[in-house]
N, C-alpha and C positions, 0 to 999 in steps of 0.2 A: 300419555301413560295409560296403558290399562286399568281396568276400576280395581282388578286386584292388588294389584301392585299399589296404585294411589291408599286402597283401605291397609296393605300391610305396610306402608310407610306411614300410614295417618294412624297406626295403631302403634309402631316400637317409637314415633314420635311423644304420644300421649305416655308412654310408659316412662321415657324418660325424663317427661315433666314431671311424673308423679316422684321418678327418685330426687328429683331436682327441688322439691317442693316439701322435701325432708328440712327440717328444724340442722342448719350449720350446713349446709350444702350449697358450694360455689359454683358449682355446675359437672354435667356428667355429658360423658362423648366414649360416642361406641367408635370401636377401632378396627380397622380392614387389616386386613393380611400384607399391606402398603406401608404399613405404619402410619396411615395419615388418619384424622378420622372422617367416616362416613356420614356420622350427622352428630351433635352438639346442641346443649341446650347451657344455658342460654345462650342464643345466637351473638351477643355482643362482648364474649368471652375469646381470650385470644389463650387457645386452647393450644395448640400447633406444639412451642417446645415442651410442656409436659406430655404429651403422645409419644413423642418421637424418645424423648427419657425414656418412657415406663417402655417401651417397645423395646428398647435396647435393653433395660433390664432385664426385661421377660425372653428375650434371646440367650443373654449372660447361663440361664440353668440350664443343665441337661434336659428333663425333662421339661414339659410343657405344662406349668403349674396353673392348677384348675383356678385359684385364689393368690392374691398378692395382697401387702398391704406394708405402707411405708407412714410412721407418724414420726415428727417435727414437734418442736413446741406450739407452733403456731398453725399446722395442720396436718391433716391425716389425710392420705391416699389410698381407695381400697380399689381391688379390680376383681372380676369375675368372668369366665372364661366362655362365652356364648358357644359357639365352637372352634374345629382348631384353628379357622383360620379370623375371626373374631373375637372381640372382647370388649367388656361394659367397666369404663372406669372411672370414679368420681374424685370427685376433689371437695371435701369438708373442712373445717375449723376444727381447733383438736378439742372443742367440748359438745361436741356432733354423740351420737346416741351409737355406737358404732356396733355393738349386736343389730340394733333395729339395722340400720344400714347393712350391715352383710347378712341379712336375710330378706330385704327387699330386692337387693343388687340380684342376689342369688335367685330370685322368684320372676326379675324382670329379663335376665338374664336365658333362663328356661322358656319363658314367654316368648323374649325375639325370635329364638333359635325356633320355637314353632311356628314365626309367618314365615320363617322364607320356605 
């Protein structure tokens, strides 16, 4: 791998930790334009059918909504839209700090979209 490529995977890696490392936060997985995700954090999270949900969802609207967000009693799912053909989506506890989170989401989100 090239060094740049290795430093912008070792940097939307680090950012994801940092949303993962939010207070009620299950873990957070950027999504391709595949539906599947690109990379996940924490690795030992079986991430797979909520992607493939929230993707079907996010197809369901006409438009291409920049922001999603689904809450349950038992948790809350928000997404933010890197670009069109990406997206950052986490999975938290429904007593997660959820302003704080969708303005990290949205900050980490602006960040990826600048290494590639």
């Amino acid at each position: 791998m090239m060094p740049c490529l290795r430093l912008a995977s070792y940097m939307r890696t680090r950012l994801m930790d940092e949303l993962n490392a939010h207070e009620g936060v299950e873990w957070v997985a950027l999504i391709g334009p595949d539906a599947l995700p690109i990379d996940f954090v924490p690795l030992d999270k079986d991430v797979q059918a909520a992607v493939a949900m929230w993707s079907g969802l996010d197809g369901l609207v006409e438009d291409t909504p920049a922001r999603m967000m689904i809450r349950t009693p038992e948790a809350v799912m928000l997404s933010h839209r890197v670009d069109e053909d990406r997206l950052l989506l986490i999975q938290a506890d429904s007593k997660a700090n959820l302003g704080l989170l969708r303005n990290s989401l949205e900050d980490a989100a602006f960040r990826i979209a600048d290494l590639a």
